[in-house]
N, CA, C and O atoms as CSV, one atom per row, in Angstrom:
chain,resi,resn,atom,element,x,y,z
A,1,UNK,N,N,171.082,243.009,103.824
A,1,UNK,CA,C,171.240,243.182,105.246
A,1,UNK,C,C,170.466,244.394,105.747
A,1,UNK,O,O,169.848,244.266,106.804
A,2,UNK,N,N,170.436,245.492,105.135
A,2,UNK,CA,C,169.578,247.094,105.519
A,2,UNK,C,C,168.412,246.278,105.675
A,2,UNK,O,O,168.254,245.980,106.859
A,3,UNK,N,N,167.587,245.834,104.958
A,3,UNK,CA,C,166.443,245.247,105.184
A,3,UNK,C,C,165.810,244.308,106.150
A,3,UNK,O,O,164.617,244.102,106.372
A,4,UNK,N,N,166.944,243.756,106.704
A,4,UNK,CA,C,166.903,242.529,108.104
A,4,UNK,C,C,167.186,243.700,109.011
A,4,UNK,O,O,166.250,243.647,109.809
A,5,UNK,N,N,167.906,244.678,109.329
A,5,UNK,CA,C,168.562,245.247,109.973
A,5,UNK,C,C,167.059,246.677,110.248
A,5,UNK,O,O,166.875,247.187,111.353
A,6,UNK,N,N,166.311,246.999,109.144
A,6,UNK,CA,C,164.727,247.686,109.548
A,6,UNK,C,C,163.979,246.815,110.505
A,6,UNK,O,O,163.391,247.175,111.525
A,7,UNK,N,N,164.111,245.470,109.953
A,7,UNK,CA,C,162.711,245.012,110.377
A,7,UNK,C,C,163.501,244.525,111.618
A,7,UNK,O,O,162.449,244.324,112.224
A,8,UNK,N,N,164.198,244.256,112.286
A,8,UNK,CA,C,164.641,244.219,113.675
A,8,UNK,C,C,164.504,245.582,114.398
A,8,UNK,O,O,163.856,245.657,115.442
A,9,UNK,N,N,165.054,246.559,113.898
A,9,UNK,CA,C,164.815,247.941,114.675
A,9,UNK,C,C,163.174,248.313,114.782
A,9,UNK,O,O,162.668,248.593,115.869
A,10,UNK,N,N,162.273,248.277,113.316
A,10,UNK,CA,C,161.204,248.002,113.697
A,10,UNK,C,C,160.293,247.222,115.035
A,10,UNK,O,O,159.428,247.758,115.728
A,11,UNK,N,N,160.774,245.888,115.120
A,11,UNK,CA,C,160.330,245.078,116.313
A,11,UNK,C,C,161.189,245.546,117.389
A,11,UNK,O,O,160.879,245.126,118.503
A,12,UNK,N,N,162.077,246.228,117.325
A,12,UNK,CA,C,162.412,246.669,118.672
A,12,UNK,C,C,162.016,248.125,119.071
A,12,UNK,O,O,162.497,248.362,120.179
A,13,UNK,N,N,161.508,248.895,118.713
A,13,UNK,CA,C,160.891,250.171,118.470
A,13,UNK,C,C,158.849,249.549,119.236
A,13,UNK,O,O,158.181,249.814,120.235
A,14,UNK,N,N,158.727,248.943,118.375
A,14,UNK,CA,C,157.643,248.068,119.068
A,14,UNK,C,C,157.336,247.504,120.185
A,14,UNK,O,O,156.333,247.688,120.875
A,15,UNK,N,N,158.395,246.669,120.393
A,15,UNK,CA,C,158.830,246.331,121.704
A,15,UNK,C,C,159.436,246.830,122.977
A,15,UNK,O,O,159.748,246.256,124.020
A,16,UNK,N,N,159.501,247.984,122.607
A,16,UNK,CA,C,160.052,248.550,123.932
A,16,UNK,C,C,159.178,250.239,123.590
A,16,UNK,O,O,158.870,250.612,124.722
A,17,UNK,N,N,158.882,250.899,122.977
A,17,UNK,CA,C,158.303,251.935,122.541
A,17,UNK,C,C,159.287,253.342,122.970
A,17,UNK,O,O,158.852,254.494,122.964
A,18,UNK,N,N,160.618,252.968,123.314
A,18,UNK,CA,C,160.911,254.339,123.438
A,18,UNK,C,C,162.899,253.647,122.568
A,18,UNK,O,O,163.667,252.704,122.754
A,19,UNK,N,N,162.815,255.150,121.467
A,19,UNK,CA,C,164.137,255.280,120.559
A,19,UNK,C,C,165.451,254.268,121.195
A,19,UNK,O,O,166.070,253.254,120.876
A,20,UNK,N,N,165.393,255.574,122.619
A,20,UNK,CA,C,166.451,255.104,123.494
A,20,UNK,C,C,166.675,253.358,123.473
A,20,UNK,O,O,167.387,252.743,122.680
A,21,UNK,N,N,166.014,252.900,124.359
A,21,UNK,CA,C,165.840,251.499,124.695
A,21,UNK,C,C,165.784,250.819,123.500
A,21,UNK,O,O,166.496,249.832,123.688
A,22,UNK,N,N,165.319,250.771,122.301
A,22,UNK,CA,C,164.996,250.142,121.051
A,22,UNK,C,C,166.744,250.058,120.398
A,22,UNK,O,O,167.495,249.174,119.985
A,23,UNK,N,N,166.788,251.331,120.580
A,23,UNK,CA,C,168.198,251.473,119.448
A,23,UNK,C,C,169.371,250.289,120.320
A,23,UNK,O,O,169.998,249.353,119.825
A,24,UNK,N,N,169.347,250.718,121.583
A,24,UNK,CA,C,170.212,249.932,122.403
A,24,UNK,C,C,170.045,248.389,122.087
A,24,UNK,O,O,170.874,247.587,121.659
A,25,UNK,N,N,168.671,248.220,122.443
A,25,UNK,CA,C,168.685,246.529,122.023
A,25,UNK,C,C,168.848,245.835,120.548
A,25,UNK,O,O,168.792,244.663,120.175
A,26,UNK,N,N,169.044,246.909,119.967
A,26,UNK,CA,C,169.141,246.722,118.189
A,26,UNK,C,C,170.003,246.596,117.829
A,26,UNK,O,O,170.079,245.841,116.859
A,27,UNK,N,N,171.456,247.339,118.430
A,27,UNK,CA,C,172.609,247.429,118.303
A,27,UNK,C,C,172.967,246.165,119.220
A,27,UNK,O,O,173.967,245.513,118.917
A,28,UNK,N,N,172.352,245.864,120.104
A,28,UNK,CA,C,172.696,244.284,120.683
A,28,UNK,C,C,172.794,242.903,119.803
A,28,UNK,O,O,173.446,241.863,119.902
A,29,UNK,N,N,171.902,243.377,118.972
A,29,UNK,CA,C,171.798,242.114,118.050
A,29,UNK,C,C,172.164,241.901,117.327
A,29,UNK,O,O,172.571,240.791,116.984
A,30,UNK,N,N,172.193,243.352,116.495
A,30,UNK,CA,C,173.240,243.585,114.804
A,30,UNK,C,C,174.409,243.528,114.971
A,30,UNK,O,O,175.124,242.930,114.168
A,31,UNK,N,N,174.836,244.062,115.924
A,31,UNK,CA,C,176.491,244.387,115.592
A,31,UNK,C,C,176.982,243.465,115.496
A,31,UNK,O,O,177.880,243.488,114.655
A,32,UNK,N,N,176.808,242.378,116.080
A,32,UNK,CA,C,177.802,240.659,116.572
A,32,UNK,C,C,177.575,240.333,115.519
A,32,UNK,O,O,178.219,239.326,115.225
A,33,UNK,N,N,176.695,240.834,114.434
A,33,UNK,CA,C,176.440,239.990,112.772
A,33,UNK,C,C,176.693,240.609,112.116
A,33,UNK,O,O,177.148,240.141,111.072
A,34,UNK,N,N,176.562,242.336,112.280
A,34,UNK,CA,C,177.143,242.798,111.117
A,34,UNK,C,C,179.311,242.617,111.326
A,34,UNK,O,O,180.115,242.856,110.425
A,35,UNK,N,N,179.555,242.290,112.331
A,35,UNK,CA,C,181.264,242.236,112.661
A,35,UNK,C,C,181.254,240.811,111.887
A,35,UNK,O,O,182.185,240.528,111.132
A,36,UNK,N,N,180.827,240.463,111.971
A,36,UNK,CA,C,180.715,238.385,111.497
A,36,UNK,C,C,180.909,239.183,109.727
A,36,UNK,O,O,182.031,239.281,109.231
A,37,UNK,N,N,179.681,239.663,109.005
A,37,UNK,CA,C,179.952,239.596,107.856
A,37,UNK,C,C,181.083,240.657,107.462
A,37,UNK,O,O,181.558,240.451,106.345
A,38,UNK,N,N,181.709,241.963,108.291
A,38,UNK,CA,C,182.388,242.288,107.817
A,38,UNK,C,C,184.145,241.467,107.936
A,38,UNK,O,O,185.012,241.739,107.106
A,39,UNK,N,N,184.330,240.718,108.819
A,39,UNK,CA,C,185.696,239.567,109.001
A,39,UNK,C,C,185.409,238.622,107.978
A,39,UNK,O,O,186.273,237.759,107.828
A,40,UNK,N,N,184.326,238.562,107.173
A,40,UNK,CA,C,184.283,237.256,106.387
A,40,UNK,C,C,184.773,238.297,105.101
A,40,UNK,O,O,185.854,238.080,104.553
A,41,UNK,N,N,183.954,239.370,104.690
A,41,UNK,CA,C,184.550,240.228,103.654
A,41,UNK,C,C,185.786,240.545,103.891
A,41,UNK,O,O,186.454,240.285,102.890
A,42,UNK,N,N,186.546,241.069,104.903
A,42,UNK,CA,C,188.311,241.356,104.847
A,42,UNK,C,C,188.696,239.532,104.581
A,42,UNK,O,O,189.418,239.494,103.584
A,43,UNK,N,N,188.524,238.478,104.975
A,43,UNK,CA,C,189.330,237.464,104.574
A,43,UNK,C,C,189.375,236.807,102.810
A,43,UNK,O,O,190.256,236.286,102.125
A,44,UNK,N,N,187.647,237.243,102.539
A,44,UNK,CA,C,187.402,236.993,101.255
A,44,UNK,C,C,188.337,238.308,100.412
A,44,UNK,O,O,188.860,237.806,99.416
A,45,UNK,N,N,188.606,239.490,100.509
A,45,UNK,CA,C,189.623,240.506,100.196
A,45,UNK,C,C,191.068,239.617,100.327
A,45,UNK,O,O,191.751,239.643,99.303
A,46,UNK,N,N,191.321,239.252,100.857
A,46,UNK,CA,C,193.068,239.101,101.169
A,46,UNK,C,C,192.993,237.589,100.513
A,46,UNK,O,O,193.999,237.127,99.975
A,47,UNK,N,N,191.656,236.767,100.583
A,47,UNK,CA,C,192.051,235.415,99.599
A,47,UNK,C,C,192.717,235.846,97.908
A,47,UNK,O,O,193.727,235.539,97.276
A,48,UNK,N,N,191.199,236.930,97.598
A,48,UNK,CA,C,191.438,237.492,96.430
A,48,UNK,C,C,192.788,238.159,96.029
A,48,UNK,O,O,193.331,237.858,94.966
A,49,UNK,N,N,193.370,239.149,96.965
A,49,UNK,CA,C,194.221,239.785,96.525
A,49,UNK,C,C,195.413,239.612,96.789
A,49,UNK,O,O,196.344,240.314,96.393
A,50,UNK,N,N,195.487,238.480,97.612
A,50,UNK,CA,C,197.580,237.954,98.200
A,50,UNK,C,C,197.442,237.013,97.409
A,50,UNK,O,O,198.363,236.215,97.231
């Protein structure tokens, strides 16, 4: 995921050329996926451990 998660901040750093604006639209995109894989890891935790 670090590696999908460069090369998006990369193209958005590109695409907009200023930190500010880049980081904002980066965090637009990741977060809704990185929350997705972290609810799939807490359910895969509680299959494993209840």
């Amino acid at each position: 995921m670090a590696m999908k998660d460069y090369i998006v901040l990369a193209r958005r750093l590109r695409e907009f050329g200023t930190l500010k604006k880049s980081v904002e639209e980066y965090e637009k995109e990741v977060l809704p996926r990185s929350k997705e894989v972290i609810e799939m890891s807490i359910k895969s935790v509680k299959l494993y451990y209840e």
